[in-house]
C-alpha beads as a LAMMPS data file, in Angstrom:
LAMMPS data file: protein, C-alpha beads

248 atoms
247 bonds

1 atom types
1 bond types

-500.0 500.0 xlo xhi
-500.0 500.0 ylo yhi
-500.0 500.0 zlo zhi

Masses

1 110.0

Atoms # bond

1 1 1 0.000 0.000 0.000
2 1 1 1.155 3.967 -0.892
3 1 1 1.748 6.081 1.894
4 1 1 -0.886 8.029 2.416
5 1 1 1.404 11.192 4.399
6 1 1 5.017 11.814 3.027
7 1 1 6.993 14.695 5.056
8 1 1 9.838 16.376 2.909
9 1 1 12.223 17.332 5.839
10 1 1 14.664 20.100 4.646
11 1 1 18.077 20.030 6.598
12 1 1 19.802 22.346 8.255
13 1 1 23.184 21.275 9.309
14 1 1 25.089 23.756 12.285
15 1 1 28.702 24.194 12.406
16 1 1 30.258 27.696 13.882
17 1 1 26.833 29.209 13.434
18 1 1 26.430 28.843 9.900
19 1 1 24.215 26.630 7.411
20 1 1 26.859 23.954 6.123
21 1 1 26.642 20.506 4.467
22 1 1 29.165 18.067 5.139
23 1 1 30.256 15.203 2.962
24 1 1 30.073 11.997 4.162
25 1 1 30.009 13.469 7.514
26 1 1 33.605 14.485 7.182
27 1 1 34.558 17.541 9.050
28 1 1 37.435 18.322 6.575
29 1 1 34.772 18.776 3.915
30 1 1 32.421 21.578 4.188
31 1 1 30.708 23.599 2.509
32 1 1 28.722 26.762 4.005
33 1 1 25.746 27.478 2.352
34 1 1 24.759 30.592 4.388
35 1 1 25.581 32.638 8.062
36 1 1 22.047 33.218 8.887
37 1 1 19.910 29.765 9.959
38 1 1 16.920 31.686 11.069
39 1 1 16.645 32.899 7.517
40 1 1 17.452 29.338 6.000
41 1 1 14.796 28.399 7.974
42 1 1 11.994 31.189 7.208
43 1 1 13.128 30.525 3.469
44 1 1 12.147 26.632 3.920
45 1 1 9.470 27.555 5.563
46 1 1 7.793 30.011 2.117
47 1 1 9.003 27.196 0.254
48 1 1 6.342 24.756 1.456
49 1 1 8.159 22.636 3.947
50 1 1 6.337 21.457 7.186
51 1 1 9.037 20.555 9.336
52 1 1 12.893 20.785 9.590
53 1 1 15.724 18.829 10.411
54 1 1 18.207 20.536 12.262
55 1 1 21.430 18.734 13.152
56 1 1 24.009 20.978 15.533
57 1 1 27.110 19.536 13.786
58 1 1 29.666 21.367 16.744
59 1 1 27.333 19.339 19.145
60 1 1 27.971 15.756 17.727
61 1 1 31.312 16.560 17.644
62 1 1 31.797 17.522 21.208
63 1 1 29.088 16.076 22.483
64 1 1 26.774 18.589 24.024
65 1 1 24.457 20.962 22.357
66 1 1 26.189 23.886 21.105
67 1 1 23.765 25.976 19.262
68 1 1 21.243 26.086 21.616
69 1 1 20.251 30.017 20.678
70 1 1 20.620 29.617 17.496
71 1 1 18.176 26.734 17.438
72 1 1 15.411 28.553 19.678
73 1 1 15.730 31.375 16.779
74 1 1 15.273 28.972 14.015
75 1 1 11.832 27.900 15.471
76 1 1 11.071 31.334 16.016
77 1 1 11.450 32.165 12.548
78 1 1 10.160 29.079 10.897
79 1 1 6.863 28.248 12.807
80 1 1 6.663 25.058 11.789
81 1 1 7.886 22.076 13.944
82 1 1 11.736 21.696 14.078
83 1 1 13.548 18.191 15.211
84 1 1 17.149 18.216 16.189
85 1 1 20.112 16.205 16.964
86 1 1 23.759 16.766 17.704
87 1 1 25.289 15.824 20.968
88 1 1 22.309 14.784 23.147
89 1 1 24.082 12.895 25.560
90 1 1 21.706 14.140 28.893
91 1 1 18.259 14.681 29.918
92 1 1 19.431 18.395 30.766
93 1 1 20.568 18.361 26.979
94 1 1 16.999 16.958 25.862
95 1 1 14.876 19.580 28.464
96 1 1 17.302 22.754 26.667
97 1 1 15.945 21.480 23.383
98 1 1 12.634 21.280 24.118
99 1 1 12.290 23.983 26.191
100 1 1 13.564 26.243 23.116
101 1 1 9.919 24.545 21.623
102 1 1 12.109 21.980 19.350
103 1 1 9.242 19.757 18.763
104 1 1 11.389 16.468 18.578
105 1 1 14.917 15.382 19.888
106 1 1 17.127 12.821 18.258
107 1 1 19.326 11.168 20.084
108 1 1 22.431 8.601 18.289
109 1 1 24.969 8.204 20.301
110 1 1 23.216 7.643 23.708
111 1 1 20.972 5.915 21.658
112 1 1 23.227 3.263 20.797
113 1 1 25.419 3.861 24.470
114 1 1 22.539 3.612 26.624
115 1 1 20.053 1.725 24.918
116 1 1 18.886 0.576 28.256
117 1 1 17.188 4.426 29.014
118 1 1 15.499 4.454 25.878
119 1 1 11.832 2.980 27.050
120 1 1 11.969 4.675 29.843
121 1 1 12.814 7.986 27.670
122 1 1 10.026 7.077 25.109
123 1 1 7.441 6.534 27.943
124 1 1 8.350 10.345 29.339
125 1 1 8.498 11.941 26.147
126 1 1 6.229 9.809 23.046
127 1 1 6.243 11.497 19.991
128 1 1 9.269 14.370 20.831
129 1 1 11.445 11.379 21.226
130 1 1 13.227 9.853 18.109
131 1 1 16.821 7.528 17.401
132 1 1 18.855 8.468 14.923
133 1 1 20.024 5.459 13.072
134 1 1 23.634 6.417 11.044
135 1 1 25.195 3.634 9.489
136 1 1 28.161 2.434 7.262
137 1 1 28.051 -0.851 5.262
138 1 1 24.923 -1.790 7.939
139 1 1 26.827 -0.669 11.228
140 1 1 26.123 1.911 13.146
141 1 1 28.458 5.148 13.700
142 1 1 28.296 7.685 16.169
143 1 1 29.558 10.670 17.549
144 1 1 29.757 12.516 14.736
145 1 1 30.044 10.006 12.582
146 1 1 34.066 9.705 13.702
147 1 1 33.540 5.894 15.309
148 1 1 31.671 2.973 13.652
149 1 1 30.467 0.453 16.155
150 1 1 29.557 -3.673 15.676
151 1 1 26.152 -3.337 16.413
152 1 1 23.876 -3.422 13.359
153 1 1 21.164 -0.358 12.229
154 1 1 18.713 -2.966 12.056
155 1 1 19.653 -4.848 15.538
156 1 1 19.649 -1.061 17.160
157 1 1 16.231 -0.281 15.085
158 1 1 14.375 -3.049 16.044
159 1 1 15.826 -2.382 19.976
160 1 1 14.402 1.127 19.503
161 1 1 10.775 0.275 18.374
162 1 1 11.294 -2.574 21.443
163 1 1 11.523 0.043 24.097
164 1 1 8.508 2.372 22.512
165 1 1 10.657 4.973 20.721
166 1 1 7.880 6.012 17.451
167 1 1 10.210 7.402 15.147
168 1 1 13.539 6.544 13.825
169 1 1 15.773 8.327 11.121
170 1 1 17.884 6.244 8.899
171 1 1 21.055 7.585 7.164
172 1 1 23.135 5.666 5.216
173 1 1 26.704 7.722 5.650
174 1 1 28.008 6.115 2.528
175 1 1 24.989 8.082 0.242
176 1 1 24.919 11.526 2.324
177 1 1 25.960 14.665 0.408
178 1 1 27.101 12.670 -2.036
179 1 1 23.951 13.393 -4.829
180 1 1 23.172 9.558 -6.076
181 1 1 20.227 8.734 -4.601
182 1 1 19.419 7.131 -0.955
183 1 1 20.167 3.516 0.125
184 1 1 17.076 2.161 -1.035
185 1 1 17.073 -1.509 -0.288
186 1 1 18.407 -0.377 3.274
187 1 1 15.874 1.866 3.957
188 1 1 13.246 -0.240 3.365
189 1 1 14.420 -3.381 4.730
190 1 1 15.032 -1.494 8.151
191 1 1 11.239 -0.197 7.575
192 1 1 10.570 -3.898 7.247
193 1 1 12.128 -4.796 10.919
194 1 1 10.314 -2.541 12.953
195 1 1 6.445 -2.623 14.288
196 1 1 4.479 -1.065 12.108
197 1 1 3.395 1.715 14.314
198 1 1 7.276 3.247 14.439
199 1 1 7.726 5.693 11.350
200 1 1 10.939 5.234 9.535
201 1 1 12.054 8.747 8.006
202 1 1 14.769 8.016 5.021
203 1 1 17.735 10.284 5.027
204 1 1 21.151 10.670 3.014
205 1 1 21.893 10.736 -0.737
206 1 1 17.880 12.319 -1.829
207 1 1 18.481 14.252 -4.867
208 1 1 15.282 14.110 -6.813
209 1 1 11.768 13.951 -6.943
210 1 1 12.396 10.533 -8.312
211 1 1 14.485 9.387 -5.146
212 1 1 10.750 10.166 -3.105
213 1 1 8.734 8.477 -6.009
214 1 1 11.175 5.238 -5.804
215 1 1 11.323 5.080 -1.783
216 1 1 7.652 5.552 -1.761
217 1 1 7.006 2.601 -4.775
218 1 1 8.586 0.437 -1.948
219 1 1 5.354 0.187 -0.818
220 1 1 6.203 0.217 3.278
221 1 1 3.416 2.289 5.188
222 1 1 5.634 3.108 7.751
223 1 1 8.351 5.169 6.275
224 1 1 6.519 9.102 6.410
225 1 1 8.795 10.865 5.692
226 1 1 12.793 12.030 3.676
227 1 1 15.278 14.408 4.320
228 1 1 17.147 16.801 1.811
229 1 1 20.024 18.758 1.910
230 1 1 22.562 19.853 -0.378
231 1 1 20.330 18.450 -3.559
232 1 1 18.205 21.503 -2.398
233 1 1 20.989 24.229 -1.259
234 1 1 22.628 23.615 -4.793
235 1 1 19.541 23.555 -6.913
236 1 1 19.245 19.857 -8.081
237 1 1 15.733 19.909 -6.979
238 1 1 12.815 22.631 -6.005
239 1 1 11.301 22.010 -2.693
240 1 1 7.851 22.248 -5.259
241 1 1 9.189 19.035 -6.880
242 1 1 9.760 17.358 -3.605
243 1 1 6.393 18.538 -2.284
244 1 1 4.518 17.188 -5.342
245 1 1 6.450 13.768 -5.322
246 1 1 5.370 13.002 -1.781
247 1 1 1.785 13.986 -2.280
248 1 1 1.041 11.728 -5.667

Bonds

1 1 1 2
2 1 2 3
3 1 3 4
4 1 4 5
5 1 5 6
6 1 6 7
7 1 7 8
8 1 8 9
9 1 9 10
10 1 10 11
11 1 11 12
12 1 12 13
13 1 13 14
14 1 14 15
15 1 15 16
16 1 16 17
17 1 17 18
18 1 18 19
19 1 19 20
20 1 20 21
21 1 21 22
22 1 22 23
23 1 23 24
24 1 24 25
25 1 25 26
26 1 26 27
27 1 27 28
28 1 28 29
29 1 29 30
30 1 30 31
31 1 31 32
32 1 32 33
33 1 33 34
34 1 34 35
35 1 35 36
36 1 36 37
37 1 37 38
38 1 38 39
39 1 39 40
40 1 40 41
41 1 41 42
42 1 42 43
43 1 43 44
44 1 44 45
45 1 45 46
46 1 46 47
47 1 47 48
48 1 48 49
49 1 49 50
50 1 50 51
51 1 51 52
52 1 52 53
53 1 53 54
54 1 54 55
55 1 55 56
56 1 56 57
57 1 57 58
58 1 58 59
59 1 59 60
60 1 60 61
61 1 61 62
62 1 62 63
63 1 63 64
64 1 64 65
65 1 65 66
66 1 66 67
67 1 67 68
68 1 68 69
69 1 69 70
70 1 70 71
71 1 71 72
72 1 72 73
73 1 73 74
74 1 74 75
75 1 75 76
76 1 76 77
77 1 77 78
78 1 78 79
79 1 79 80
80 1 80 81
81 1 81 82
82 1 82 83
83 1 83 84
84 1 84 85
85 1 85 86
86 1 86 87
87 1 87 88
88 1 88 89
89 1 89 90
90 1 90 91
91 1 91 92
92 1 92 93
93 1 93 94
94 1 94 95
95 1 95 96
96 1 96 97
97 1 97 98
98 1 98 99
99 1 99 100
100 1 100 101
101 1 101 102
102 1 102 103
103 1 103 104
104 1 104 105
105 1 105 106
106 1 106 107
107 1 107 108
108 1 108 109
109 1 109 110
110 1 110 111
111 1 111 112
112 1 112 113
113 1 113 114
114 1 114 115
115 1 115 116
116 1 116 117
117 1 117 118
118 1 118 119
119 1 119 120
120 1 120 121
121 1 121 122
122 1 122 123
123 1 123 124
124 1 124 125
125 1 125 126
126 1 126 127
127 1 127 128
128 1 128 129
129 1 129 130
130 1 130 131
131 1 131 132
132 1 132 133
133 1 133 134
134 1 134 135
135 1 135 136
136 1 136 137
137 1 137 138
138 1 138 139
139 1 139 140
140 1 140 141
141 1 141 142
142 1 142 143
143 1 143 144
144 1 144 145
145 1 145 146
146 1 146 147
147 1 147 148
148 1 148 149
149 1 149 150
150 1 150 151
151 1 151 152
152 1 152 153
153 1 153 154
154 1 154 155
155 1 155 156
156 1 156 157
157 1 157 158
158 1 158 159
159 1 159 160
160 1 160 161
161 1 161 162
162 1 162 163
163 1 163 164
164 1 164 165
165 1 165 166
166 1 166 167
167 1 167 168
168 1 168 169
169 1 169 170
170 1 170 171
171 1 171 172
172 1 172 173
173 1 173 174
174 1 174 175
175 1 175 176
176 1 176 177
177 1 177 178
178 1 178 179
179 1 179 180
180 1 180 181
181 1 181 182
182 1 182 183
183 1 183 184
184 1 184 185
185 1 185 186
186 1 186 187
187 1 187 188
188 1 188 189
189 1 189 190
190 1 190 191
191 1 191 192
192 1 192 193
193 1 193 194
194 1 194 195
195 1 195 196
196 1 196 197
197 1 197 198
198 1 198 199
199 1 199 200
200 1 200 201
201 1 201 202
202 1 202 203
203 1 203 204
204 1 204 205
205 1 205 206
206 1 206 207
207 1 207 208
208 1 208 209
209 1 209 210
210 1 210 211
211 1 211 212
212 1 212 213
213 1 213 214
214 1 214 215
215 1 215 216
216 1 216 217
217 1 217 218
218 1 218 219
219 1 219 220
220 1 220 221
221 1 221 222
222 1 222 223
223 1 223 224
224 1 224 225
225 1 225 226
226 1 226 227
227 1 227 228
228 1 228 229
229 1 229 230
230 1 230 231
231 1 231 232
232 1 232 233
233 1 233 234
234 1 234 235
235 1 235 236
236 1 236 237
237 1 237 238
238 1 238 239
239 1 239 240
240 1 240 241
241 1 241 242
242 1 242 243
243 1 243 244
244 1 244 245
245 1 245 246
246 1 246 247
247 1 247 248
């Protein structure tokens, strides 16, 4: 069966308080694509998107939130629902989040760390809860992407719908920034391992409206949703396109 709802998620990647896109998730290669996120944002925002993935890039890295004013101006400017991730190691770090009105945290490296909290995180906090899932050759990396572990994105995935968490984000590393389409066998088989009540949102590698019509033709009712970056910051597809692909 066709999804019924598809979300086109634009990114927003932090580093030194600028828009950038990473990648591979390789510090060493960056590109900025603007110094002023709260008008990425608005700009996203007139363009039709719903929501917006944020990632604080200085936060993975060091492992606490970093852009935490930045952030609580992005929402401010957007109004519409933000996620973010990017060094969510505490509760503290999840309450500064939310209390800037993020409406949803993503957490990978405690995720995968302390997989132990996570029902008792997706009990407190439902729907603002979600796992980031990044992995290499089907193993998971973390902070930052820097260190690849042994445990699996599906073993962690299906561990994650186990304890209650509703919504995971998959990102095959290997396809981000990198313009050739999303890992589409991945994605779907790790939509395939989870209940069907925990939404899968695809991520990494989307560079046209016919990367959202071919994850969609999958045909799994539980993926809602993709996220693009740098195919839309360097004009290989309109947010309009996007929008139009996930509503057919």
């Amino acid at each position: 069966m066709m999804n019924t709802a598809f979300t086109i998620l634009p990114a927003v990647d932090l580093k030194g308080g600028k828009c950038v896109r990473l990648c591979q998730g390789r510090a060493s290669d960056e590109t900025i694509y603007g110094d002023n996120p709260a008008q990425q944002a608005r700009e996203w925002a007139r363009q039709g998107a719903t929501w917006l993935h944020v990632v604080d890039l200085d936060g993975a890295f060091q492992g606490h939130p970093v852009h935490l004013e930045v952030i609580a101006e992005m929402v401010a400017a957007a109004g519409i629902p933000l996620e973010c991730g990017g060094g969510l190691r505490t509760d503290a770090d999840i309450e500064a989040l939310l209390s800037r009105r993020v409406q949803r945290v993503i957490l990978g490296t405690r995720a995968l760390e302390r997989v132990d909290d996570l029902a008792a995180l997706a009990t407190r906090y439902g729907d603002q809860l979600a796992v980031g899932i990044d992995a290499r050759d089907g193993l998971v990396q973390v902070k930052g992407w820097t260190e690849t572990s042994r445990t699996t994105a599906i073993d962690l995935a299906r561990r994650a719908a186990g304890a209650g968490v509703r919504t995971i984000i998959y990102t095959d590393t290997a396809t981000d920034g990198m313009l050739r389409g999303p890992n589409f066998d991945g994605t779907a088989e790790l939509c395939e391992a989870v209940d069907a009540h925990c939404q899968v949102i695809a991520s990494g590698g989307i560079s046209s409206a016919d990367d959202i019509r071919r994850l969609r033709a999958r045909g799994n009712a539980n993926l809602t949703g993709a996220i693009v970056g740098k195919a839309l910051y360097e004009g290989h597809v309109q947010m309009a396109d996007l929008l139009a692909a996930a509503q057919e």
